[in-house]
C-alpha positions in Angstrom: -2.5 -26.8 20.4 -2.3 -28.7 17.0 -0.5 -32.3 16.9 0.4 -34.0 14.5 -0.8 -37.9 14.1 2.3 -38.8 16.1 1.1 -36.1 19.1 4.0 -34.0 18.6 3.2 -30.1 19.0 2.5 -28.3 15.9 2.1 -24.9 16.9 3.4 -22.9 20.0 1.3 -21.3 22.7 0.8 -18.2 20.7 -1.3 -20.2 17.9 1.6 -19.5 15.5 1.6 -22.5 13.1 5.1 -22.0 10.5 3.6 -22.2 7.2 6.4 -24.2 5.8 5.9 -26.9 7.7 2.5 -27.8 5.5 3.6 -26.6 2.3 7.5 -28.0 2.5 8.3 -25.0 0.6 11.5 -23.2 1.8 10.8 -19.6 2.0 14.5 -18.1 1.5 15.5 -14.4 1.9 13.8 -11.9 -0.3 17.4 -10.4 -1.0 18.4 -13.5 -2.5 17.5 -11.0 -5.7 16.8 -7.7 -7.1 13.4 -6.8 -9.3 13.5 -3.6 -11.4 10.6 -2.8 -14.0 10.4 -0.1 -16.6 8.5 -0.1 -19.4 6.3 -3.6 -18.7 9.6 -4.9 -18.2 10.4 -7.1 -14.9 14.6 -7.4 -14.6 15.3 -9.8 -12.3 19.3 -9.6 -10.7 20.1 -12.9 -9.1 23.3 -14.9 -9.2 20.6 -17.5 -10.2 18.1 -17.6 -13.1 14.8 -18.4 -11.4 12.6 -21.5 -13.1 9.2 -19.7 -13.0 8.0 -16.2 -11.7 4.3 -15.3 -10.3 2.9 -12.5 -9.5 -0.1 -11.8 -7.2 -2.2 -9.2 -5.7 -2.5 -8.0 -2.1 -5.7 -10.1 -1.8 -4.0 -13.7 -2.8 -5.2 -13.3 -6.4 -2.8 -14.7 -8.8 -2.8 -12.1 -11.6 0.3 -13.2 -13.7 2.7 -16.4 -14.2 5.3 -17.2 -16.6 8.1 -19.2 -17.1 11.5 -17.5 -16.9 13.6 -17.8 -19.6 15.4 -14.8 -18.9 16.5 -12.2 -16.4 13.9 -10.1 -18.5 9.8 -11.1 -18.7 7.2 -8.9 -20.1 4.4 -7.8 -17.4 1.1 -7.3 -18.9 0.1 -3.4 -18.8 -2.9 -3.6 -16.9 -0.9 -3.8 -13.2 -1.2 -1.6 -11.3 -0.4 -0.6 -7.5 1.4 -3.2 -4.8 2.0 -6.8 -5.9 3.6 -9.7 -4.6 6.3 -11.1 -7.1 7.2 -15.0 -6.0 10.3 -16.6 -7.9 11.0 -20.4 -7.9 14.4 -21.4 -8.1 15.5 -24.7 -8.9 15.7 -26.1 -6.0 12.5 -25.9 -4.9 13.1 -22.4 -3.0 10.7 -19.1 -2.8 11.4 -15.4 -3.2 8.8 -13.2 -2.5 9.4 -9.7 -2.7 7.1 -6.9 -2.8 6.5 -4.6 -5.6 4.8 -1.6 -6.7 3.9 -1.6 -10.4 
């Protein structure tokens, strides 16, 4: 098991260690918003404007970031196939939805 300095149990007895617990980034629900792209174009549908969007590819390479200024951003033409798109909200919350370009 991992402890912490004060002893207390990190993980369980299966190994699994919750990420957030590390990072003290709150992971919230991936349908907190909607993506669509056409034409380079990313739309993001969300009650909330997101402060800054990333995208990365399936092997934990960041391949694009970019402030949000609005619900459309421009997505260079050179993606292609799965990505991960990450959205940071205000508070201090992740998105991460998947996404094939």
């Amino acid at each position: 098991f991992l402890t912490s300095e004060a002893g207390q149990a990190i993980g369980d007895e299966s190994g699994y260690v919750p990420l957030n617990a590390y990072t003290g980034v709150r992971m919230t629900e991936s349908e907190a918003f909607e993506l669509s792209y056409s034409n380079h174009t990313l739309t993001i549908l969300s009650t909330d404007l997101p402060k800054r969007l990333e995208i990365y590819d399936l092997e934990g390479r960041k391949v694009f970031g970019s402030a949000v200024l609005s619900c459309d951003v421009q997505i260079p033409e050179g993606l292609r196939g799965m990505h991960v798109v990450y959205l940071l909200q205000g508070d201090g919350s992740l998105c991460a939805k998947k996404v094939v370009f």
